[in-house]
C-alpha positions, 0 to 999 in steps of 0.5 A: 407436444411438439415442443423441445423441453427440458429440466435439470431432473436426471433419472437413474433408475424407475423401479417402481409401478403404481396400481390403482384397485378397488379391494386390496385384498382382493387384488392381492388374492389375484396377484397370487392366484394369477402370479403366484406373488403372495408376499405383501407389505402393507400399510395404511397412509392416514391424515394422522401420520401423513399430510397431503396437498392435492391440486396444491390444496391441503386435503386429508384423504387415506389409502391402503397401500401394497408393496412387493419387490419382483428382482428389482421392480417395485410393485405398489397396489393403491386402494383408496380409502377416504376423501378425494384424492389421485387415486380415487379419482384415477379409479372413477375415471379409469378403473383399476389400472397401472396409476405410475412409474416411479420412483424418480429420487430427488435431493430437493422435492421442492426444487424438481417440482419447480422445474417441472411446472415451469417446463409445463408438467402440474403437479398433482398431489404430493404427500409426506409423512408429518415427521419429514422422513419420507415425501413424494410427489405425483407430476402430470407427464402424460402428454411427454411420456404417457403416464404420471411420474412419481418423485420422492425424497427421504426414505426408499421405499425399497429399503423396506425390503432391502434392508428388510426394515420391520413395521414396527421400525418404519412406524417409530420412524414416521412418528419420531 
């Protein structure tokens, strides 16, 4: 891209990689016996809980997802579970890999993903729990920057950790 452009998007912090995997418990197995990081959150995204549009087309697709905090940077492990979605076909067409950084915080998803598309950057999927506490967004910046940039709104993720929020509150959060 030869071209100058430009959003009103400020970054202040990306403290999240996305890895796409074939097997999450294997992949975690590898973290811990390659790393030594044996300290996962884990959850499973479903149609139930969460709504999905991919290529803007509602889709219901499932996934398996890992998190763990290394300092300050999130590591997110994404197995694929069911129907087509930007992960599955990150693992046909790339194999296992890192998938993103994120996570860009926005006030108004709907307005970043506006910005984005008009300076050339498609979104590609975007996904939300029903109840509307958290949302985020994936955005084709590859031919700027070199990968897929994830934006979100709501709840970080990173409280998870931080505020060391139990499961079992994050599920009565998401089916309120």
């Amino acid at each position: 891209m030869t071209e100058q452009l430009t959003t009103n998007i400020k970054v202040t912090d990306l403290f999240q990689v996305g890895i796409v995997v074939r097997d999450l418990e294997e992949s975690m197995e590898r973290y811990k016996s390659l790393l030594g990081i044996e300290c996962w959150r884990i959850h499973e995204i479903t149609p139930e809980t969460n709504q999905f549009t991919y290529y803007g087309k509602p889709v219901e697709h499932s996934f398996k997802a890992a998190f763990t905090m290394l300092g300050k940077l999130m590591i997110e492990l994404l197995e694929p579970v069911e129907g087509d979605s930007i992960y599955r076909d990150f693992l046909n067409e790339k194999g296992e890999g890192i998938h993103h950084l994120g996570h860009v915080r926005v006030d108004d998803l709907d307005q970043a993903l506006q910005e984005l598309e008009e300076a050339g950057f498609p979104c590609i999927e975007t996904g939300g729990d029903r109840a509307g506490f958290h949302s985020w967004a994936y955005v084709d910046t590859t031919p700027a920057l070199g990968y897929i940039l994830e934006l979100s709104a709501g709840f970080d993720p990173r409280d998870l950790f931080e505020k060391n929020i139990s499961d079992e509150e994050l599920r009565e959060k998401l089916e309120a």
